[in-house]
N, C-alpha and C positions, 0 to 999 in steps of 0.2 A: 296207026297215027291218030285216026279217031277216039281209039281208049285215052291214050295220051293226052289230047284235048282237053275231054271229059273229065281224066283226074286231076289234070293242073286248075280246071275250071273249080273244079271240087275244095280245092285247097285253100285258091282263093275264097272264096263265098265260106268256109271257116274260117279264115284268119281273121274275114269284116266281121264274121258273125261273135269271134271271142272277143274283138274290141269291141263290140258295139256294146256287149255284156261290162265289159271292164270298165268303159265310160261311164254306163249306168252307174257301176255300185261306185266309182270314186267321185260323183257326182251327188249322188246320197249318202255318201262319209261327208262331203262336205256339207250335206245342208243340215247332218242331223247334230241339233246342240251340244258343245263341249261344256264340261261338269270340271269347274276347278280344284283341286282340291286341297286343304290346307295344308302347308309343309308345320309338323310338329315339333318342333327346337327340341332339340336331348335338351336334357336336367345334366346340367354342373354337378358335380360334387366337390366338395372343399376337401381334401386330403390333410393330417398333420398327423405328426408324433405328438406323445405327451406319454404322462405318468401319473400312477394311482396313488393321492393324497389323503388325508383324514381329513373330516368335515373342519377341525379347527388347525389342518396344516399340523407338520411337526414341529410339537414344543418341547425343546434343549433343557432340560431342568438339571441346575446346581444350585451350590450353596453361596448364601453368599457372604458368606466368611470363610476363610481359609481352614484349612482341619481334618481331624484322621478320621477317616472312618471306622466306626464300633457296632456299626448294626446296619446291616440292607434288611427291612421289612418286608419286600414285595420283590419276586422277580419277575424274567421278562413273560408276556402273556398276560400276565393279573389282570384283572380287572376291576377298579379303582376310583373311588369316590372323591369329588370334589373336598377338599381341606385334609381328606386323608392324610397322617404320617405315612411317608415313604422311605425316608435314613436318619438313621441320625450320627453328630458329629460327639468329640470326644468333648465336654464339655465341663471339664474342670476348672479350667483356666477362668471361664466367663461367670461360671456360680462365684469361684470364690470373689471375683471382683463385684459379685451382683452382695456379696456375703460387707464384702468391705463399705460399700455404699450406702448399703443400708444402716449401717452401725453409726453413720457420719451421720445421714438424716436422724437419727434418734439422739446424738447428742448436740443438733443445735434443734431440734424439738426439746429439749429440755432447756438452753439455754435462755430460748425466746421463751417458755415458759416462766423460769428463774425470773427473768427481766421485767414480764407483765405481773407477776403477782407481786414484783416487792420483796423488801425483806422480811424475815420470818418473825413472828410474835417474839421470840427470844433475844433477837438479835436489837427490837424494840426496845421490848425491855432491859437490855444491858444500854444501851445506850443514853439513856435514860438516868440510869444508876452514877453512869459516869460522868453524865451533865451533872448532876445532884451532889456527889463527892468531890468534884472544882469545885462549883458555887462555893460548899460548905468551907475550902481550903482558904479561897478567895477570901472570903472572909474571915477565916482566922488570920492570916495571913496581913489584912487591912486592921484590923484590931492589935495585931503584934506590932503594926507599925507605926500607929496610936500611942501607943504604950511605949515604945522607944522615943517617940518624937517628947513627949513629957517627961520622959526621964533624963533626957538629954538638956532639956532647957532647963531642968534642974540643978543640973550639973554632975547627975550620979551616974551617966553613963558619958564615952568618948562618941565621936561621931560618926567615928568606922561602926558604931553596934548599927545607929541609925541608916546609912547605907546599905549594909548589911539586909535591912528589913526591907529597903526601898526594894534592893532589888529580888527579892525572896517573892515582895507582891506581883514582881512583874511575873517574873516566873506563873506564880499562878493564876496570873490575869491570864497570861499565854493557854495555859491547860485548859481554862476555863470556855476562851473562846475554840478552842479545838475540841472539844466535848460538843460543845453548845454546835457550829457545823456539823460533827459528824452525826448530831442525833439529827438537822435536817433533813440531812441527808439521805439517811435510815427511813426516815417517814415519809418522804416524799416519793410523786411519781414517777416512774422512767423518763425518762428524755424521749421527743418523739423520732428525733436522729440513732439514738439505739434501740429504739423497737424497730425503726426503718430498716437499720445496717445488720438488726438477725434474723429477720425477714428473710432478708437479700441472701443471707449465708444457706438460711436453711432451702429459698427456694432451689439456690445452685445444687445442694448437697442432693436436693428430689430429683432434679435434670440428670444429676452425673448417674444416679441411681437406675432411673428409667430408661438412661441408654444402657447401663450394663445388664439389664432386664433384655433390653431390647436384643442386643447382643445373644444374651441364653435362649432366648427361643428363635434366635434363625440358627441354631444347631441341630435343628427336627426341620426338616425339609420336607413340607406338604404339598401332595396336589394340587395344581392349579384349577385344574375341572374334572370331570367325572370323564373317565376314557379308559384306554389299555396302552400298558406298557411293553413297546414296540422294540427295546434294549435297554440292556444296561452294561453301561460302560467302564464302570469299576469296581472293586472286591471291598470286603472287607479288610482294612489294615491298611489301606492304599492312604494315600495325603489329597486332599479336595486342594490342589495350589495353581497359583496362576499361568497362563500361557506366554508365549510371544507376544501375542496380542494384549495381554493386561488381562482377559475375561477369564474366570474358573472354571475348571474342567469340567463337562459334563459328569452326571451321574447317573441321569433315566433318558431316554426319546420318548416323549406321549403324545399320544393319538385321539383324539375325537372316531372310535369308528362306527357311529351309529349312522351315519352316510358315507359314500366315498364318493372323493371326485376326481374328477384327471384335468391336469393344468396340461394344456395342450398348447405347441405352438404354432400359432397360424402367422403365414408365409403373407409377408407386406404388402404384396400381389393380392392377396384372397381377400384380406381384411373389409372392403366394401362387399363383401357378399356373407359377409355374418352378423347377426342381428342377436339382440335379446332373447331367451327363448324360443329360439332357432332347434329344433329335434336336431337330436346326432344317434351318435352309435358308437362302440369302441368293438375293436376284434385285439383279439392275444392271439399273440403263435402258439400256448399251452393248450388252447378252445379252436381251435382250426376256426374252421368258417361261421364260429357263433356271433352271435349280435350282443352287445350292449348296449340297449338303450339309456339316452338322459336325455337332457336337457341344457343348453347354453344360461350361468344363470349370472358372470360376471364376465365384464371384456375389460383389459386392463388399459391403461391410458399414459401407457408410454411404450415406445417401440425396443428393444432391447436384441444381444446376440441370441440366437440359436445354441441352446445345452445341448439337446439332445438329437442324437447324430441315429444315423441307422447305417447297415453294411452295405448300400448302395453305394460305389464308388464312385458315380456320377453326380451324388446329393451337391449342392449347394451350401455352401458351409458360409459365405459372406452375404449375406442377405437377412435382414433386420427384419423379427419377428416379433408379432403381439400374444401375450401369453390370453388364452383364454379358460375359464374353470367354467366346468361341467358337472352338472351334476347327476352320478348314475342313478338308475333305478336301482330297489333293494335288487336282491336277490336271493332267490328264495329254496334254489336247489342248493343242496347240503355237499356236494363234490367237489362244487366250484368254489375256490376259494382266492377269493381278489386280493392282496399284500401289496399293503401300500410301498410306494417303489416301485413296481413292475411296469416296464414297457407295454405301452399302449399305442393302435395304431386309432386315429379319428376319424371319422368321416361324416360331413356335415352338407348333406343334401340341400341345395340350392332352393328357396322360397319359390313359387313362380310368381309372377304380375298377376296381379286382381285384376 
């Protein structure tokens, strides 16, 4: 009974002695200072689709005149200097009308010339001759009338001779004044209403000229800018003619590809969290887990649909996005090869606060 005692006593006087222990130390966890420490917010990232564009977007190039193709210059891949010929059209039709306009400007350049220099020395001089041989008739003519009028009141002629003369003078009174105007005429100068009215003729005949000039040479259809040609869309022998729409068929796609960028669409949602300048990145499914680095270098300023869709059947396909262009880094490894078009995925890591 006394062991018993003894170890119940025992047990007690450990169970005070591990509390007494425990109190201690959760009475030094309480007094020894708490260290708070900062909660670190995750970084956002922006997510969007988009796609690889040429620094100048693609430019649709046709002709813009209707017509057969007789020559493609360049095919696709070339690479191609700004005003370069690129195709040319069949252009028969527009010489010979450039052939016909020209020959018009040349003969009222000779008219207007005609008109300013006057009649010709010869044409002077006959005119001239012609006033001289009146006069001279004139006057026979009044002297013969003299001469019947005295023989008449002599009594040796009737008076039908003397009418006769009267009207013989008139006659050549008439030739005389017709002579005498036309050498005026002959020696005087243009009227300033017909140097005016060939002026006029000849300027229109220059105008209709210059358009059918203008005409001939949109049958060579030149590069707009220095780039590479990304397709072509028609053959030789094919008709450049209008669509549905009124506009002419395509004949090249060009490309600006000394930069690339991807027009990416960001989600109406995201839009307050992309800025000027903003670093991004682009991944391709061809490049598994690579990076492409850019830069955000336009945000567009109108909300518009969602083009481009991905094989997520959960995407959101009714929600109004803002396009934004990015511009990549070169690229300098020879494997990788970026084509404008290719799906792009974006990702546009969140700014943090200053």
């Amino acid at each position: 009974m006394r062991k018993l005692i003894i170890g119940s006593a025992g047990l007690v006087l450990l169970g005070a002695l591990a509390w007494a222990v425990a109190s201690r130390g959760a009475k030094m966890e309480e007094e020894r200072p708490t260290v708070e420490r900062p909660v670190i917010p995750a970084r956002r990232v922006v997510s969007a689709s988009g796609r690889i564009e040429s620094l100048s977007e693609e430019i649709t190039l046709s002709a813009e005149i209707p017509g057969r193709l007789v020559e493609l210059l360049v095919e696709e891949g070339a690479r191609v200097g700004q005003g370069q010929p690129l195709a040319r059209l069949d252009s028969r039709e527009y010489r010979a009308q450039v052939d016909s306009a020209e020959a018009l400007v040349r003969q009222k350049e000779a008219e207007l010339q005609r008109l300013q220099n006057g009649s010709r020395e010869q044409e002077r001089r006959e005119a001239r001759a012609l006033t001289r041989e009146a006069e001279a008739l004139l006057a026979n003519m009044r002297t013969e009338r003299d001469r019947r009028a005295g023989l008449f009141r002599s009594g040796d002629i009737a008076r039908e001779e003397v009418e006769r003369a009267e009207r013989q003078l008139e006659v050549a009174q008439a030739r005389f004044d017709a002579t005498t105007e036309r050498q005026r005429l002959v020696e005087a100068a243009p009227r300033d209403e017909d140097v005016a009215r060939a002026q006029a003729e000849l300027a229109l005949a220059e105008a209709r000229a210059a358009s059918a000039r203008l005409l001939l040479g949109k049958t060579v259809i030149h590069a707009p800018i220095g780039g590479v040609i990304l397709r072509r869309h028609l053959r030789v022998g094919e008709v450049v003619a209008a669509s549905q729409t009124g506009a002419l068929q395509p004949i090249y796609t060009l490309g600006d590809l000394s930069r690339l960028r991807v027009r990416a669409e960001i989600d109406e949602l995201d839009i307050g969290r992309v800025q000027l300048d903003d670093p991004a990145y682009a991944t391709i499914d061809a490049y598994g887990e690579r990076r492409f680095p850019g830069r955000v270098v336009r945000l567009g300023q109108l909300l518009g649909r969602k083009t481009l869709r991905s094989d997520n059947p959960a995407e959101k396909t009714d929600t109004k996005i803002l396009e934004v262009l990015i511009d990549l880094d070169p690229v300098d490894d020879p494997p990788v090869r970026l084509l404008v078009g290719l799906r792009v995925q974006v990702f546009l890591p969140e700014r943090s606060a200053p």
